[in-house]
LOSETI-783681 format. One record per residue (C-alpha): chain; residue in one letter; x, y, z. Coordinates in steps of 0.02 Angstrom, whole numbers, m for minus. Example, Ala and Ser with C-alpha at 12.3 -4.5 7.8 and 13.67 -1.06 7.14 Angstrom:
<atoms>
("A"; "A"; (615; m225; 390))
("A"; "S"; (684; m53; 357))
</atoms>
This chain:
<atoms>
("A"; "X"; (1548; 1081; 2022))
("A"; "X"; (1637; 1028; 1872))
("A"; "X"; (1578; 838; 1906))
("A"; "X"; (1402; 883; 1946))
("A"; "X"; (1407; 976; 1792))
("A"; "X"; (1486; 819; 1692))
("A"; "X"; (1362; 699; 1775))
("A"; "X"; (1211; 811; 1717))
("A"; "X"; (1277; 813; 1529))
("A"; "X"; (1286; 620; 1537))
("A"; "X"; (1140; 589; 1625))
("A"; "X"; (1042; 676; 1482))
("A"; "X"; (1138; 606; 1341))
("A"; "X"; (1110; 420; 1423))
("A"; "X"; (918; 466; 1440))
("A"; "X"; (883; 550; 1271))
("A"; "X"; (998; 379; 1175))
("A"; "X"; (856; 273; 1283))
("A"; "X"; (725; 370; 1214))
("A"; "X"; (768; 359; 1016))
("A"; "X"; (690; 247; 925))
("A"; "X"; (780; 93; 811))
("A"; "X"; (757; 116; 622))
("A"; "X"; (813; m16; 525))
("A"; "X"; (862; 46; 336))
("A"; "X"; (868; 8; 202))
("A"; "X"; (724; m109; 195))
("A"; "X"; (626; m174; 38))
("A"; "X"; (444; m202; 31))
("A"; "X"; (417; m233; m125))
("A"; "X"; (311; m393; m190))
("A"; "X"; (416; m463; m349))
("A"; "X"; (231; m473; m468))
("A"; "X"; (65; m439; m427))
("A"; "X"; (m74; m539; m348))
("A"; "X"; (m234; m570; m428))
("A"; "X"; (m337; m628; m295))
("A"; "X"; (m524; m680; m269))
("A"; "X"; (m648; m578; m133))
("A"; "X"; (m741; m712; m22))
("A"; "X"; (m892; m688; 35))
("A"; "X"; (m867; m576; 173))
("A"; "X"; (m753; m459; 82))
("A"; "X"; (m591; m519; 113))
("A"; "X"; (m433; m537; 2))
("A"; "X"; (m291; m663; 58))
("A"; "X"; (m120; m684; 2))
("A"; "X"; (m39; m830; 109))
("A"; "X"; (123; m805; 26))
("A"; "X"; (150; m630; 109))
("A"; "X"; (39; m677; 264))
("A"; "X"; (m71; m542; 202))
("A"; "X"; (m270; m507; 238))
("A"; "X"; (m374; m356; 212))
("A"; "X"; (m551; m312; 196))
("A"; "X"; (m592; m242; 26))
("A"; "X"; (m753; m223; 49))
("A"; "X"; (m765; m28; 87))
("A"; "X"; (m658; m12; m87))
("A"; "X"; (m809; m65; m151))
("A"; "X"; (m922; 50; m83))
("A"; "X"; (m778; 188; m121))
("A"; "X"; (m769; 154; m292))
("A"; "X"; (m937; 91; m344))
("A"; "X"; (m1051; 154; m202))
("A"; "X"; (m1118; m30; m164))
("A"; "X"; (m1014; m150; m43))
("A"; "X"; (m1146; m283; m99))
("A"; "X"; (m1072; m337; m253))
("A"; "X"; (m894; m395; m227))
("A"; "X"; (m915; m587; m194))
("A"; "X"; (m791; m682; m315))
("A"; "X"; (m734; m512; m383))
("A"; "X"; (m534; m511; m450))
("A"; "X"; (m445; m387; m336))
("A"; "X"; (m257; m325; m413))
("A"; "X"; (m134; m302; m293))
("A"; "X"; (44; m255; m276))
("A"; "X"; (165; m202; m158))
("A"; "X"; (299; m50; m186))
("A"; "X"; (488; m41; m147))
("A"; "X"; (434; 80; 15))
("A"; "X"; (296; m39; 58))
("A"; "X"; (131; 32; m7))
("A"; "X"; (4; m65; m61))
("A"; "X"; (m92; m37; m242))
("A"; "X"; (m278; m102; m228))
("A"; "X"; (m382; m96; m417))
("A"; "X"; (m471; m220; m522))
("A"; "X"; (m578; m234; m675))
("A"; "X"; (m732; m89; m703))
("A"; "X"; (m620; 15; m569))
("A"; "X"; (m598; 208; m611))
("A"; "X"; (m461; 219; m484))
("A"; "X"; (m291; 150; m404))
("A"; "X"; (m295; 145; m214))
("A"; "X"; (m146; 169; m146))
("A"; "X"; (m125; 99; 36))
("A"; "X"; (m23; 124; 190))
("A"; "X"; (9; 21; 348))
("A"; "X"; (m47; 90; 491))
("A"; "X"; (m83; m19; 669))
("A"; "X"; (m209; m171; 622))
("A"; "X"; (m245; m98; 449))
("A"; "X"; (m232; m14; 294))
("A"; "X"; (m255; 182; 285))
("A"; "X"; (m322; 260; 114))
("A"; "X"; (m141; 371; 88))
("A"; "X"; (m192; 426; m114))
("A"; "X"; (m340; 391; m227))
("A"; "X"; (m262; 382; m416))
("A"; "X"; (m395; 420; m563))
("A"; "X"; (m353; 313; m708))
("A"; "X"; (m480; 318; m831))
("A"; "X"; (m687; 378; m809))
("A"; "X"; (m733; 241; m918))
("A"; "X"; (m637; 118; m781))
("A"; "X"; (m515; m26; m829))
("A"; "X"; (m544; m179; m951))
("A"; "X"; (m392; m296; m891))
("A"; "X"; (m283; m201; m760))
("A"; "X"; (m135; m289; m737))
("A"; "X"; (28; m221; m623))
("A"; "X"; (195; m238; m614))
("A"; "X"; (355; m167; m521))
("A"; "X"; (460; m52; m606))
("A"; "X"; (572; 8; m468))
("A"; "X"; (555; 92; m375))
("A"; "X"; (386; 126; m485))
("A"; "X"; (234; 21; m512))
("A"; "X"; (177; 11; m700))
("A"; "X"; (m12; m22; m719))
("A"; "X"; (m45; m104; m859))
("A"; "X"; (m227; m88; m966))
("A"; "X"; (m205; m140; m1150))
("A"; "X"; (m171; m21; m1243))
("A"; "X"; (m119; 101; m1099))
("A"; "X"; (36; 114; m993))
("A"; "X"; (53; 209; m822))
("A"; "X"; (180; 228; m719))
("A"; "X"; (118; 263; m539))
("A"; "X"; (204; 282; m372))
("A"; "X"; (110; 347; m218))
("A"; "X"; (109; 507; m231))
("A"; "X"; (m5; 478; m419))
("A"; "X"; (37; 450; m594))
("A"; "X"; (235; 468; m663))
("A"; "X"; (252; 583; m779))
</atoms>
C-alpha cells in the first residue's frame, strides 16, 4: 500500500514538472535609442537591426481617422526594458504603447500627450522608463501611462 501510495505521489509530481512551462528571467528588451523610421507605401515600418516589421497603417487610421496618408511619414519607435514597444510621430496626439502577442502587435495602452499633437517627438530610455521628448516638454512614460 505504502508503495502504491509512493508511486502515485511521484507519478504526479513527474507529470505536473512536465507540464510547467520554462521562463527564462531576467531578460532585457530594451532598444539602447530610438528608431526614426520611414512608412513605405503599403504601411510598413522596418528596423533590420532588431529584425523588426509592423504595419502602422491602422495607427493611422487610430490616430488620424485616415490610413491614406502615411506614405513617407516618420514613425518614432522605441523599445522598453520589459519589451513594449512605443509607436508616435509628428502631428500625433498620442503614444501607443504595444505588446507582443503571436504574429503581431496588440494595442496594450493609448497615452494622450498633448490635443494640439507633437512638433518633434523624440524618445529615449530612461530605465526602466521611456522619456518622450517634445521641445519644450518632458514626459516620462512607461506602459501603464505617463510617470508622475
Amino acid at each position: 500500500m505504502r508503495i502504491v501510495k509512493y508511486f502515485v505521489i511521484s507519478s504526479f509530481a513527474v507529470i505536473a514538472a512536465a507540464c510547467s512551462s520554462l521562463t527564462l528571467r531576467p531578460a532585457d528588451f530594451s532598444w539602447p535609442i530610438e528608431n526614426a523610421l520611414k512608412v513605405d507605401s503599403k504601411g510598413f515600418i522596418e528596423e533590420q537591426r532588431y529584425a523588426f516589421t509592423i504595419k502602422v497603417k491602422p495607427i493611422f487610421f487610430e490616430e488620424f481617422a485616415d490610413s491614406n496618408n502615411f506614405a513617407g511619414k516618420e514613425i518614432r519607435i522605441i523599445r522598453d526594458k520589459l519589451g513594449y514597444v512605443y509607436i508616435t510621430g509628428k502631428k500625433f496626439k498620442n503614444v501607443y504603447v504595444l505588446a507582443t502577442v503571436e504574429g503581431g502587435m496588440k494595442l496594450e495602452n493609448k497615452i494622450l500627450i498633448n490635443e494640439a499633437g507633437l512638433v518633434s517627438p523624440a524618445f529615449n530610455q530612461k530605465s526602466p522608463n521611456i522619456e518622450l521628448l517634445d521641445t519644450p516638454n518632458k514626459y516620462l512614460l512607461n506602459h501603464k501611462g505617463v510617470v508622475r
